[in-house]
Biopython code that builds the backbone (N, CA, C, O; Angstrom):
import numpy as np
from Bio.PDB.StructureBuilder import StructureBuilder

atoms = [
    (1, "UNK", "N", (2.822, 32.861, -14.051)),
    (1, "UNK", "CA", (3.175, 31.756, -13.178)),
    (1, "UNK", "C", (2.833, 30.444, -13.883)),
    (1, "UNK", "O", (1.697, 30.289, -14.332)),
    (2, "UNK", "N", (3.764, 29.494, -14.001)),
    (2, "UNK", "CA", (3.629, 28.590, -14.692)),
    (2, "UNK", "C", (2.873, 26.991, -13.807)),
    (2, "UNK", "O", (3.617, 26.353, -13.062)),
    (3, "UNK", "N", (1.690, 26.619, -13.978)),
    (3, "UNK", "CA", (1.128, 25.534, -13.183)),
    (3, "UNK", "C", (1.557, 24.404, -13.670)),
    (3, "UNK", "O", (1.733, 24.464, -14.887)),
    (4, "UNK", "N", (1.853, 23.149, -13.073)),
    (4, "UNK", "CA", (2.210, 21.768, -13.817)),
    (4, "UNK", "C", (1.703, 21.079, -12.684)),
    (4, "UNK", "O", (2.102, 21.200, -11.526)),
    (5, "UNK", "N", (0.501, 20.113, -13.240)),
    (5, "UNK", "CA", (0.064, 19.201, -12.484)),
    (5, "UNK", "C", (0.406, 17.620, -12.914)),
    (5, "UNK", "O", (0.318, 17.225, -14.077)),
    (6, "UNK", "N", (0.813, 16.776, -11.782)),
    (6, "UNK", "CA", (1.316, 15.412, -11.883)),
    (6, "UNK", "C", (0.594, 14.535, -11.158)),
    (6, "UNK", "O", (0.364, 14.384, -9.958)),
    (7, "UNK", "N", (0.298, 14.005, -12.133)),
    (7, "UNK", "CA", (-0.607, 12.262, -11.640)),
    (7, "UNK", "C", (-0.762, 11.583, -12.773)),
    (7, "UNK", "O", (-0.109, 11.660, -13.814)),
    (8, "UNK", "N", (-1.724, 10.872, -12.483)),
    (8, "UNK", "CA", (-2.184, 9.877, -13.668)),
    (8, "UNK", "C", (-3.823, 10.210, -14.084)),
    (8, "UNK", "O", (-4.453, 11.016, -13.399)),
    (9, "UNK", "N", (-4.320, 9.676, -15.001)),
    (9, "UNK", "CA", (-5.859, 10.296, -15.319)),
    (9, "UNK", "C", (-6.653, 9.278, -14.830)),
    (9, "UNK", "O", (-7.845, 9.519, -14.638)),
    (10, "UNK", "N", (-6.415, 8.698, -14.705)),
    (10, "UNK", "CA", (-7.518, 7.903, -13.984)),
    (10, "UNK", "C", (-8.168, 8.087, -12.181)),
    (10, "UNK", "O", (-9.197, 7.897, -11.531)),
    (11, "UNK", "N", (-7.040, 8.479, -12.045)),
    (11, "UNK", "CA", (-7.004, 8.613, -10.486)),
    (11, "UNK", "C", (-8.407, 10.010, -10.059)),
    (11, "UNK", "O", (-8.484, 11.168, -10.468)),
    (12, "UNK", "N", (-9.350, 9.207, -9.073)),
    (12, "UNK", "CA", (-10.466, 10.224, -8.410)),
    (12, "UNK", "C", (-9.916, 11.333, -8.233)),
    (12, "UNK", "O", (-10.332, 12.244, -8.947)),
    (13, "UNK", "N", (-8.868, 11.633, -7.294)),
    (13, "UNK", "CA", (-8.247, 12.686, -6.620)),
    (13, "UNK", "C", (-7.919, 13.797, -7.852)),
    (13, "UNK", "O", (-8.379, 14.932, -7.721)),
    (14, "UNK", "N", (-7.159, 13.480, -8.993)),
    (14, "UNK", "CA", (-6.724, 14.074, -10.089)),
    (14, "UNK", "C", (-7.882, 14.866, -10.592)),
    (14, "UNK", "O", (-8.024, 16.086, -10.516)),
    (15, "UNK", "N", (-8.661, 14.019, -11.098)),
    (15, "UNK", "CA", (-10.203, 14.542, -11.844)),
    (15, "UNK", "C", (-11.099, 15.348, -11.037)),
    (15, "UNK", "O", (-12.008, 15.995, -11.556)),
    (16, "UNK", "N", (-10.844, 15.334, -9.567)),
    (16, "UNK", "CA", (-11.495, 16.612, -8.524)),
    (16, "UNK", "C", (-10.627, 17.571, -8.819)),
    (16, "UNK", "O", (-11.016, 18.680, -9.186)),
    (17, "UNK", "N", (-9.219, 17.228, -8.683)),
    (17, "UNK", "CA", (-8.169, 18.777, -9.092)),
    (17, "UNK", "C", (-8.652, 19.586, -10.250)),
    (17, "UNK", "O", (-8.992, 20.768, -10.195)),
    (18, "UNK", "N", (-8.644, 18.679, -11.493)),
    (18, "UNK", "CA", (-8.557, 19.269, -12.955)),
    (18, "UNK", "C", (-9.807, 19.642, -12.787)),
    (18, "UNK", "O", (-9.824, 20.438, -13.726)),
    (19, "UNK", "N", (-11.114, 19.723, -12.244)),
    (19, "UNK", "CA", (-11.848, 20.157, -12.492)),
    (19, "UNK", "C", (-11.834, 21.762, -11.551)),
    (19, "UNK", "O", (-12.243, 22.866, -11.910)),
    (20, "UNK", "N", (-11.315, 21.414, -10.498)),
    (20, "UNK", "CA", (-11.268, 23.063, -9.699)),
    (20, "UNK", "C", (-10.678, 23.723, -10.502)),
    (20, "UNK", "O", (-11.184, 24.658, -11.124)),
    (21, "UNK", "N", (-9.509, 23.329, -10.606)),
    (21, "UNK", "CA", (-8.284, 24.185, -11.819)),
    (21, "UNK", "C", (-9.607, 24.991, -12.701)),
    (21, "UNK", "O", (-10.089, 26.106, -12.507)),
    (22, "UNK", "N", (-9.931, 24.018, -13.652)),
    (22, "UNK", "CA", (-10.726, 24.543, -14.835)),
    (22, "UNK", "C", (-11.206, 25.431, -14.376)),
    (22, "UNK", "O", (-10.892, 26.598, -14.609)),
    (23, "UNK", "N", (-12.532, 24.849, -13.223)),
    (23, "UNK", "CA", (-13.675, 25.968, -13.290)),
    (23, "UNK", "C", (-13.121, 27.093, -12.743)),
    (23, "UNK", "O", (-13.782, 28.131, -12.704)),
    (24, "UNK", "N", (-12.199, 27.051, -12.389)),
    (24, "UNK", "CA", (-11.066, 28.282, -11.254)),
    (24, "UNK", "C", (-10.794, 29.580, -12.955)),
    (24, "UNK", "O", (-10.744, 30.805, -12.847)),
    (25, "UNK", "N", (-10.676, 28.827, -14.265)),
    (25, "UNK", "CA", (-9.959, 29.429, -15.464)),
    (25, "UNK", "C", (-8.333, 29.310, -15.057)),
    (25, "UNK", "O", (-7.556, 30.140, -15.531)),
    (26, "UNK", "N", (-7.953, 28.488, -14.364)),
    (26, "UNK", "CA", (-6.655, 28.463, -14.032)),
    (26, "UNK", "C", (-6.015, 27.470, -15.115)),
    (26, "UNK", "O", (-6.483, 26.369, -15.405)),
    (27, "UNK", "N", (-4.972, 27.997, -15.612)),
    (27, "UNK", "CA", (-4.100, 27.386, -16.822)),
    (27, "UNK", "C", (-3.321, 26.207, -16.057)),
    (27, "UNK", "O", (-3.277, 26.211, -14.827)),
    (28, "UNK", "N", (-2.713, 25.206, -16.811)),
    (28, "UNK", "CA", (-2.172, 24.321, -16.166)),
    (28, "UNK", "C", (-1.617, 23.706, -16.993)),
    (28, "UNK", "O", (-2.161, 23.750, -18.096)),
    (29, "UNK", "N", (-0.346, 22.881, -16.885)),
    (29, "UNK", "CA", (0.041, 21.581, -18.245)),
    (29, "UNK", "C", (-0.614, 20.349, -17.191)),
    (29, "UNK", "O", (-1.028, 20.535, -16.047)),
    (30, "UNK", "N", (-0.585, 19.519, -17.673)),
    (30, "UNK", "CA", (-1.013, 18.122, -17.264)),
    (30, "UNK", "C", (0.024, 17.109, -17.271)),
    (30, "UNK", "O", (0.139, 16.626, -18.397)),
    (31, "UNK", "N", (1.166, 16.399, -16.050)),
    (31, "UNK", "CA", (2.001, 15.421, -16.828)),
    (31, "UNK", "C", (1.426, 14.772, -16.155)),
    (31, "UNK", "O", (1.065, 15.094, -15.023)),
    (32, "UNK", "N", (1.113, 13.219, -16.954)),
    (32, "UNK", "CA", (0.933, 11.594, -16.679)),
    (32, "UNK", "C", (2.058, 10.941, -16.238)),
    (32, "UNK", "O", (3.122, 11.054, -16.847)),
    (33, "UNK", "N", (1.954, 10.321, -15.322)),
    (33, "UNK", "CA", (3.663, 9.829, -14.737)),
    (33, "UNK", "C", (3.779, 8.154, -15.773)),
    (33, "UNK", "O", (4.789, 7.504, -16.045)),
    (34, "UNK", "N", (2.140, 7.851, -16.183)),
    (34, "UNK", "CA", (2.356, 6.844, -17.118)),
    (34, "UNK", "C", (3.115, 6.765, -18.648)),
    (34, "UNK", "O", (4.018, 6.217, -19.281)),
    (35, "UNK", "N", (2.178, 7.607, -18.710)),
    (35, "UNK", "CA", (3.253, 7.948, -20.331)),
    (35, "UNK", "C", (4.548, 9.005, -19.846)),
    (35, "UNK", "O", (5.503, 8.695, -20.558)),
    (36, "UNK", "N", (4.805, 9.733, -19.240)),
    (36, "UNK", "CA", (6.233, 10.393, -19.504)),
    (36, "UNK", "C", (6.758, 9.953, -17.823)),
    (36, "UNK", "O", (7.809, 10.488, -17.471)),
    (37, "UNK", "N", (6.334, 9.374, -17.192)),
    (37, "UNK", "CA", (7.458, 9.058, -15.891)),
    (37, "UNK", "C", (7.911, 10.180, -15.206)),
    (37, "UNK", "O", (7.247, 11.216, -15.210)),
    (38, "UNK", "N", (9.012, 10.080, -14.593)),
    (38, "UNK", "CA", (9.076, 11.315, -13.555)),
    (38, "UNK", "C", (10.814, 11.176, -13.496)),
    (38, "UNK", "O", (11.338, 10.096, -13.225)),
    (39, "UNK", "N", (11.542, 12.296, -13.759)),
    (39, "UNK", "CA", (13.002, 12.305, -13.644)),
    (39, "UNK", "C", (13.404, 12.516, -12.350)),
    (39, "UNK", "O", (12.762, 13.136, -11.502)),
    (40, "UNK", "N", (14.632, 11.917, -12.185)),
    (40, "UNK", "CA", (14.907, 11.653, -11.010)),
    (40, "UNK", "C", (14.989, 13.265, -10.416)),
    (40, "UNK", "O", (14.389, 13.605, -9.396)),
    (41, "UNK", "N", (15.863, 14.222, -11.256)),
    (41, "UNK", "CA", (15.976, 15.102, -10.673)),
    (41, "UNK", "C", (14.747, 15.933, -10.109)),
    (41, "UNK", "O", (14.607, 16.672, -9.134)),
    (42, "UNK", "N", (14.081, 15.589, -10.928)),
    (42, "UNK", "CA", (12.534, 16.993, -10.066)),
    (42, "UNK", "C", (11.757, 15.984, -9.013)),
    (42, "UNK", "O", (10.934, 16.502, -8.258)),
    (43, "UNK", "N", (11.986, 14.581, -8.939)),
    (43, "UNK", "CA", (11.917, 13.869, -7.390)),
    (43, "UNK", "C", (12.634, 14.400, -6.476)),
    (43, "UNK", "O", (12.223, 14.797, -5.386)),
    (44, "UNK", "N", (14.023, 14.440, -6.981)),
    (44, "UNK", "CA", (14.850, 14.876, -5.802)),
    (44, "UNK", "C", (14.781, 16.275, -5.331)),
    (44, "UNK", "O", (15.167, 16.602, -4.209)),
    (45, "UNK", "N", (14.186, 17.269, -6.375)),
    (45, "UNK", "CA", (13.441, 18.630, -5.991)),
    (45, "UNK", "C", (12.207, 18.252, -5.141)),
    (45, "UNK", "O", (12.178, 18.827, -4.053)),
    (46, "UNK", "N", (11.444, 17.628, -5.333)),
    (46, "UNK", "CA", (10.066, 17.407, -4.483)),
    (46, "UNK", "C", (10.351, 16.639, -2.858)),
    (46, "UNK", "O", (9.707, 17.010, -1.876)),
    (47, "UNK", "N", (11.023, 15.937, -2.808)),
    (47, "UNK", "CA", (12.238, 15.423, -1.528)),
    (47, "UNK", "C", (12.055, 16.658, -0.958)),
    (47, "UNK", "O", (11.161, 16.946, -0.162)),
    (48, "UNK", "N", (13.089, 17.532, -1.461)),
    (48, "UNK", "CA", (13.736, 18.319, -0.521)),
    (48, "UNK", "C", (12.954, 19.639, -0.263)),
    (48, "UNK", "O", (13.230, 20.379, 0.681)),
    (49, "UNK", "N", (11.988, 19.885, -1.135)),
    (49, "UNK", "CA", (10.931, 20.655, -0.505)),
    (49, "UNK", "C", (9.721, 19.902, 0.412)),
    (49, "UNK", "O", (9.282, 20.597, 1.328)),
    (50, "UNK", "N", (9.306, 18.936, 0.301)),
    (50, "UNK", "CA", (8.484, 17.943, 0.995)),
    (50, "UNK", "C", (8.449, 17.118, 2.179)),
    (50, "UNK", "O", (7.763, 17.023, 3.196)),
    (51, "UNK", "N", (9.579, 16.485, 1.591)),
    (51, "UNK", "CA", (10.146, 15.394, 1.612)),
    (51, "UNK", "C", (9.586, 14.157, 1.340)),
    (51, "UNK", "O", (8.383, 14.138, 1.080)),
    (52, "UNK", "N", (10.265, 13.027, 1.346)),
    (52, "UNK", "CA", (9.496, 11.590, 0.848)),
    (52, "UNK", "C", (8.400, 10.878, 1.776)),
    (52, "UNK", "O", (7.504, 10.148, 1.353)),
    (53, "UNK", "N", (8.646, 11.244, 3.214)),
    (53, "UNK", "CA", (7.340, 10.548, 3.939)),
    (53, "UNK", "C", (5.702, 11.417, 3.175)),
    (53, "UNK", "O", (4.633, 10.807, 3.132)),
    (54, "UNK", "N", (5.824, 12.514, 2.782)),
    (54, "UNK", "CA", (4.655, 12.974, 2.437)),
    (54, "UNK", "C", (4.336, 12.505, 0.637)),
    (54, "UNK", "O", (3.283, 12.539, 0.000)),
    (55, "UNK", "N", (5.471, 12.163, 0.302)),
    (55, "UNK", "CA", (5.287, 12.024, -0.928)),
    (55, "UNK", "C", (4.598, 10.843, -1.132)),
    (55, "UNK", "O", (3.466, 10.693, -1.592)),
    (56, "UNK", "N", (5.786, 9.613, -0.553)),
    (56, "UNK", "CA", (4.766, 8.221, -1.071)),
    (56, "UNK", "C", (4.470, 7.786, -0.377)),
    (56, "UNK", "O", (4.886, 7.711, 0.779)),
    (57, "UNK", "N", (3.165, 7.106, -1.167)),
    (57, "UNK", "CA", (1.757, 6.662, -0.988)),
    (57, "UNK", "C", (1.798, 5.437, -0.747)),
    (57, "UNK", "O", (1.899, 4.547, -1.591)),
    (58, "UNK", "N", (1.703, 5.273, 0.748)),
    (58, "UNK", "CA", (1.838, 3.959, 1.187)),
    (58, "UNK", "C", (0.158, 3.225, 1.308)),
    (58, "UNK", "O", (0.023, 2.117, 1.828)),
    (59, "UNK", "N", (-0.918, 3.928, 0.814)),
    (59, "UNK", "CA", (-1.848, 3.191, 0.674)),
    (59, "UNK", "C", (-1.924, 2.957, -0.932)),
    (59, "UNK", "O", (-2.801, 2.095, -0.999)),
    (60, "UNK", "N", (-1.622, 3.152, -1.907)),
    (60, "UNK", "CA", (-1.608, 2.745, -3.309)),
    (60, "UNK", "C", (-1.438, 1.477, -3.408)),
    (60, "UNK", "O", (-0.929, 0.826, -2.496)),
    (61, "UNK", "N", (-1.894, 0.889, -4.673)),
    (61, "UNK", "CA", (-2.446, -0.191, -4.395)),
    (61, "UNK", "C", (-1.105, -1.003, -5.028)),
    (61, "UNK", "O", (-1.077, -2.207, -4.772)),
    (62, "UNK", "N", (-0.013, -0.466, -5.815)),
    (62, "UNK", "CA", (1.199, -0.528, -6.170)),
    (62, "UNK", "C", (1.670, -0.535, -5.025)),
    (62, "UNK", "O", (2.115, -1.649, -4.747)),
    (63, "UNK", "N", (1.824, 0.503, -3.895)),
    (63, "UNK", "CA", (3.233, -0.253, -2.742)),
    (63, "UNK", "C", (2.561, -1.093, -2.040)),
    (63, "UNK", "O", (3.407, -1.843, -1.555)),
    (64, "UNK", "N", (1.106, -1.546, -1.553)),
    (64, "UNK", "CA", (0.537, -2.577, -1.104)),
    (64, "UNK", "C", (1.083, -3.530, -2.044)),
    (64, "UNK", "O", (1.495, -4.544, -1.480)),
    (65, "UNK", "N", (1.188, -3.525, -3.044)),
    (65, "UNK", "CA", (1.184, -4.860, -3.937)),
    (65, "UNK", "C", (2.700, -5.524, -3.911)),
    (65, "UNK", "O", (3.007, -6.629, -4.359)),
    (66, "UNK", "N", (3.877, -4.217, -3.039)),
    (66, "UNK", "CA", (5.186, -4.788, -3.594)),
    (66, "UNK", "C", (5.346, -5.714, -2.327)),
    (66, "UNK", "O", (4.746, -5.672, -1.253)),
    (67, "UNK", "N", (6.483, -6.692, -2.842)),
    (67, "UNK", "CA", (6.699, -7.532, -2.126)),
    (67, "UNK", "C", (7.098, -7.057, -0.478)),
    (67, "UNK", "O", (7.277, -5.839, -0.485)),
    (68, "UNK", "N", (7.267, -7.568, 0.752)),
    (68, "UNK", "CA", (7.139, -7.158, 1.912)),
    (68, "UNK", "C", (8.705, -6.449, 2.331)),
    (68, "UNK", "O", (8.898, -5.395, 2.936)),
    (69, "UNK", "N", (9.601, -7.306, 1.849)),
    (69, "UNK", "CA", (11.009, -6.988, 1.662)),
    (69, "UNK", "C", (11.152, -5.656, 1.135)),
    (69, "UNK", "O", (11.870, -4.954, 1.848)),
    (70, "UNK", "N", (10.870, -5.306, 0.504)),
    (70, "UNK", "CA", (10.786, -3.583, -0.306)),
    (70, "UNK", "C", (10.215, -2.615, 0.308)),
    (70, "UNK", "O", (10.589, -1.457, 0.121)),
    (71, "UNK", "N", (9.206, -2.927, 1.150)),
    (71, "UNK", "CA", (8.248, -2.434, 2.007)),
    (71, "UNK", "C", (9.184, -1.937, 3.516)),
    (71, "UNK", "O", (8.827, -1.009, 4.241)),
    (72, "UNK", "N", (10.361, -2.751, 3.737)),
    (72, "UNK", "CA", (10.492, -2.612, 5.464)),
    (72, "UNK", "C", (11.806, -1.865, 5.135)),
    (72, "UNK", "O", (12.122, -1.793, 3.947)),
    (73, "UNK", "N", (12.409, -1.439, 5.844)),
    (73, "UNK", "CA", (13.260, -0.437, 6.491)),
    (73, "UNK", "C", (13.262, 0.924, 5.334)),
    (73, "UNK", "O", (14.177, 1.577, 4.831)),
    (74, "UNK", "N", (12.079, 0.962, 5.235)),
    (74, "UNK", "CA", (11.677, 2.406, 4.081)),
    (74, "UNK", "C", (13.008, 3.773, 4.731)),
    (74, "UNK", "O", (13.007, 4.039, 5.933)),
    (75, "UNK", "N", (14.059, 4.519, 3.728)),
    (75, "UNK", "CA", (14.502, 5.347, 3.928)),
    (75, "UNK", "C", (14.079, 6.454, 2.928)),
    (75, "UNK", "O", (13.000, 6.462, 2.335)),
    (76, "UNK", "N", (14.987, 7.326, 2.817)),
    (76, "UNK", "CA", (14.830, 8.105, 1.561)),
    (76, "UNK", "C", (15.380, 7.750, 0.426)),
    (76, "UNK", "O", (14.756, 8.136, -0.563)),
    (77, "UNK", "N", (16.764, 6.876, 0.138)),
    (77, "UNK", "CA", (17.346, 6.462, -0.271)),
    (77, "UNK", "C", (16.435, 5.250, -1.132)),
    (77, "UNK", "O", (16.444, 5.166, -2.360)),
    (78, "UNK", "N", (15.684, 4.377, -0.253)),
    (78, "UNK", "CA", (15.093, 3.533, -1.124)),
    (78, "UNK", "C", (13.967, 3.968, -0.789)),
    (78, "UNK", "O", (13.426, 2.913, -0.458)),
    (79, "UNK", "N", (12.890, 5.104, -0.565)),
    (79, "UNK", "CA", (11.784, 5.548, -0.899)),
    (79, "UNK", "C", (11.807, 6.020, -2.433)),
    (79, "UNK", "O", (10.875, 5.650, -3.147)),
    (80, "UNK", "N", (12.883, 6.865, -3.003)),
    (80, "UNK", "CA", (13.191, 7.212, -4.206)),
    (80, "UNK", "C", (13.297, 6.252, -5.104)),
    (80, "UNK", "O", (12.711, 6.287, -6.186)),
    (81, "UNK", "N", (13.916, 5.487, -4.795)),
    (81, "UNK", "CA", (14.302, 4.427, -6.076)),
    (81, "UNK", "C", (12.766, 3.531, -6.061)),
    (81, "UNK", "O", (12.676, 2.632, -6.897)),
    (82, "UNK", "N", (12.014, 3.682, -5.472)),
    (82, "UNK", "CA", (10.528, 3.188, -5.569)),
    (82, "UNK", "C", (10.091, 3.565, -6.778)),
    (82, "UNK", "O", (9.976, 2.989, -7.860)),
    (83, "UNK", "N", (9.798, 5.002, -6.252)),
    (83, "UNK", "CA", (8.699, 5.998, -6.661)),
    (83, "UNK", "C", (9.300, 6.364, -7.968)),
    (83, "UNK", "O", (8.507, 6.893, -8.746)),
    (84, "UNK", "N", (10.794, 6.170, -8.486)),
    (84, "UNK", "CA", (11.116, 6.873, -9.693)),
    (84, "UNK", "C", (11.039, 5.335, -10.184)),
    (84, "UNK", "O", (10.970, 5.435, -11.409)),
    (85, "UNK", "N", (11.015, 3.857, -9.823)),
    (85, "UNK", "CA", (10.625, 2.629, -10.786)),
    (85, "UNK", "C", (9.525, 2.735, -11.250)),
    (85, "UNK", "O", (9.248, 2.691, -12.449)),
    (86, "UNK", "N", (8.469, 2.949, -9.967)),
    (86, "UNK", "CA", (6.589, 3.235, -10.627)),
    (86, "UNK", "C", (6.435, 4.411, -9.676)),
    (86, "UNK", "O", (6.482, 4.637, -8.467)),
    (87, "UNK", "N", (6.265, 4.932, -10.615)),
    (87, "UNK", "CA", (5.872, 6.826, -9.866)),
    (87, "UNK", "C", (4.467, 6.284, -9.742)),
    (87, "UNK", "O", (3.859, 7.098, -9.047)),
    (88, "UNK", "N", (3.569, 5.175, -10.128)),
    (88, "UNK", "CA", (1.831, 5.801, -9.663)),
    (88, "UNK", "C", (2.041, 5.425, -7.630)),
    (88, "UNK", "O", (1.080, 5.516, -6.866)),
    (89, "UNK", "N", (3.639, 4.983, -7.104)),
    (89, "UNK", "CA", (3.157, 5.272, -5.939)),
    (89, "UNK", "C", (3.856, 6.485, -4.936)),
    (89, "UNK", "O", (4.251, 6.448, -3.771)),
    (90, "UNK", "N", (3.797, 7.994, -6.360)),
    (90, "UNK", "CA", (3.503, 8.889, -5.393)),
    (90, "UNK", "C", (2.385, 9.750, -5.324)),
    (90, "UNK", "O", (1.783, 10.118, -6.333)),
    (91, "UNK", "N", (2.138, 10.026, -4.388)),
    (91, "UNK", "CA", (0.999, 10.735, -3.575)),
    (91, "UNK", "C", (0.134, 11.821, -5.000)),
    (91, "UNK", "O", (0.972, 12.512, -5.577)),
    (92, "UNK", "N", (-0.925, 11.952, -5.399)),
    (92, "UNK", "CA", (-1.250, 12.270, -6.405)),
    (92, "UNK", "C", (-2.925, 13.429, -5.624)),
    (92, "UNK", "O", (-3.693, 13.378, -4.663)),
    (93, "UNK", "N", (-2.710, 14.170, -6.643)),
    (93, "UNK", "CA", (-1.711, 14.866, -7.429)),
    (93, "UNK", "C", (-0.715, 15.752, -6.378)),
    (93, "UNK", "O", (-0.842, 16.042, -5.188)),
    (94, "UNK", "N", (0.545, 16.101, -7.579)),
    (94, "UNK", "CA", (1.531, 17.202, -6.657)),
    (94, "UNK", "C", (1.013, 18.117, -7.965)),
    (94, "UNK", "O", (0.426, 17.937, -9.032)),
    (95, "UNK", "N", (1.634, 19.262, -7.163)),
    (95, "UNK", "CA", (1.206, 20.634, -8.140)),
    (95, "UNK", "C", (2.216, 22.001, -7.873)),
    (95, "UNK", "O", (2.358, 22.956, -7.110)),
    (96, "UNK", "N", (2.744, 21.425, -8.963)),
    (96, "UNK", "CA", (3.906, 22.761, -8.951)),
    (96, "UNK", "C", (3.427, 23.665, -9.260)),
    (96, "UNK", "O", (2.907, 23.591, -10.373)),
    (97, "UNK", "N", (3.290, 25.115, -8.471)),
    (97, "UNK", "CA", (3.094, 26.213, -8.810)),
    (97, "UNK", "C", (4.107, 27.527, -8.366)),
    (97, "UNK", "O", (3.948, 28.310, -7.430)),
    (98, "UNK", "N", (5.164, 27.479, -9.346)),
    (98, "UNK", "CA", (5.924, 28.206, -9.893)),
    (98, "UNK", "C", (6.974, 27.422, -9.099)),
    (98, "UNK", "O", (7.062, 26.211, -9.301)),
    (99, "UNK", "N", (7.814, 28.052, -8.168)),
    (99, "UNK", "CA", (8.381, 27.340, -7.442)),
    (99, "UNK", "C", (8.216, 26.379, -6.087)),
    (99, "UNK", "O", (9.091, 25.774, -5.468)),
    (100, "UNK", "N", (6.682, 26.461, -5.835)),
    (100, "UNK", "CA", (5.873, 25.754, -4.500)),
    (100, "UNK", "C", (5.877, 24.190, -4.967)),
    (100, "UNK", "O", (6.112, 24.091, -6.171)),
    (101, "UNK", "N", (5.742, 23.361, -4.525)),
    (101, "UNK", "CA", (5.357, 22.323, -4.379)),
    (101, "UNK", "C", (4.271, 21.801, -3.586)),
    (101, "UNK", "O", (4.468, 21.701, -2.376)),
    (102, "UNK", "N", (2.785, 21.335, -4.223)),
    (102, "UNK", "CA", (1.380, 21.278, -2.859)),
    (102, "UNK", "C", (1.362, 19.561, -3.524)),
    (102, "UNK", "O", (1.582, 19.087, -4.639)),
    (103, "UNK", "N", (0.993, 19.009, -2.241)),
    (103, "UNK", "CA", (0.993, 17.566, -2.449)),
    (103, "UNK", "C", (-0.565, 16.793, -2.103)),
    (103, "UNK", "O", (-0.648, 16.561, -0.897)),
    (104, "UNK", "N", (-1.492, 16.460, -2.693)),
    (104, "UNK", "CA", (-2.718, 16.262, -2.591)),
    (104, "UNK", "C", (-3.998, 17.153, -2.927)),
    (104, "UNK", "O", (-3.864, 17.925, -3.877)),
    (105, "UNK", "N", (-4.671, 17.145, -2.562)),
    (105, "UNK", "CA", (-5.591, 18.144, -3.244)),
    (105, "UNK", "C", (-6.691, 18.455, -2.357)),
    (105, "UNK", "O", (-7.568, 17.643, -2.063)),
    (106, "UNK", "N", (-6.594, 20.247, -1.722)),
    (106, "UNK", "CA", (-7.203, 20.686, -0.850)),
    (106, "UNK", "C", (-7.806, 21.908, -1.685)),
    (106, "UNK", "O", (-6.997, 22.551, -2.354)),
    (107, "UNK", "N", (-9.379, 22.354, -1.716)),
    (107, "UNK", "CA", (-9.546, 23.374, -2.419)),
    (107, "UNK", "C", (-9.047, 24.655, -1.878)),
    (107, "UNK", "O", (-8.687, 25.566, -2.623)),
    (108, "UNK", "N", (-9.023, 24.733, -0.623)),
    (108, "UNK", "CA", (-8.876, 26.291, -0.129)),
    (108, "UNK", "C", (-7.090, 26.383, -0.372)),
    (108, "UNK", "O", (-6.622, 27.521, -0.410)),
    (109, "UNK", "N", (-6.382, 25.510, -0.490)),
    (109, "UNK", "CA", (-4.954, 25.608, -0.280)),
    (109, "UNK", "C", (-4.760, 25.749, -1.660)),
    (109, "UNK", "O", (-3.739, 26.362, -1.971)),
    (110, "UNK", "N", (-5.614, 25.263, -2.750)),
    (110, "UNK", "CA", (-4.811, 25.292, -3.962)),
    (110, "UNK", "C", (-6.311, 27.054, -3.889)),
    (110, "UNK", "O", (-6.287, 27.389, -5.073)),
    (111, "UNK", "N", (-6.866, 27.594, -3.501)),
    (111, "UNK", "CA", (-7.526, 28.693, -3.695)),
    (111, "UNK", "C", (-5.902, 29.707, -3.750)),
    (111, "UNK", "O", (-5.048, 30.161, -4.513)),
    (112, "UNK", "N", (-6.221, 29.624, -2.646)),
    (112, "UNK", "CA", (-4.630, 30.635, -1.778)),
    (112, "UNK", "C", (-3.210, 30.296, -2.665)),
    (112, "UNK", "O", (-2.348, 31.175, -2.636)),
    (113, "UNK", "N", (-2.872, 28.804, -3.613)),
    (113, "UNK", "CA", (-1.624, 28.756, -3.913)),
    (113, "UNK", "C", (-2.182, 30.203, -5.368)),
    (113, "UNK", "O", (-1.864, 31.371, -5.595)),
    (114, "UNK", "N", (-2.898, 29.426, -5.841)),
    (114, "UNK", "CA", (-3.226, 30.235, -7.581)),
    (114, "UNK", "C", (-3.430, 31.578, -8.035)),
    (114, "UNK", "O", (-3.371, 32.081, -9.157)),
    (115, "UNK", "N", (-3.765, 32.187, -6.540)),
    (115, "UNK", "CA", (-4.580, 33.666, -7.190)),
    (115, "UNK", "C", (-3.157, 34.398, -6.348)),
    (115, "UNK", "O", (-2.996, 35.618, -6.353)),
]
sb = StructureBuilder()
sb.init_structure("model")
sb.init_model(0)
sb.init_chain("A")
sb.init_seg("    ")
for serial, (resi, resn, name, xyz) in enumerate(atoms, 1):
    if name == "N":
        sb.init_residue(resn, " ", resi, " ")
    sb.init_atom(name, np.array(xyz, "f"), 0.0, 1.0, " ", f" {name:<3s}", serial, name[0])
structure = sb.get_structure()
């Protein structure tokens, strides 16, 4: 089963994940949405298993920061075109495991996704 975890490294939430992962011996790739970004298409996979209200992160300090106009009549349509300009405002970490999609970071849920 192939694990791929997405965020950024700086982020608290991330560095609690990568460390369960580890001490778990659970394999994983690591993508940074800073250095490699996020293609539209595996957004539009995470959409439609998710969807976008769970995805972005309307407390990040990026969609706080965007102007108010960008902010109001939030759809899916322009929730996407957000999150694929600056992916750090989606919800971190997501964690593909195999074909699942888990969005945040719960130990007992990522216990139950891995084994």
């Amino acid at each position: 089963m192939t694990i791929t975890m997405y965020g950024i490294t700086t982020c608290d939430t991330i560095k609690k994940a990568r460390v369960w992962l580890e001490s778990h011996d659970v394999p994983y790739r690591f993508h940074d949405y800073r250095a490699e970004g996020i293609e539209a298409e595996k957004l539009n996979g995470w959409v439609g298993k998710v969807g976008w209200e769970k995805l972005l992160n309307k407390g990040s300090t990026t969609f706080r920061e965007l102007p108010d106009k960008d902010k109001e009549a939030l759809d899916e349509k322009k929730a996407k075109k957000l999150m694929l300009a600056k992916p750090t405002m989606i919800k971190r970490p997501v964690l593909e495991v195999g074909e699942r999609v888990l969005v945040g970071f719960k130990p007992e849920i990522y216990e139950e996704a891995v084994r």
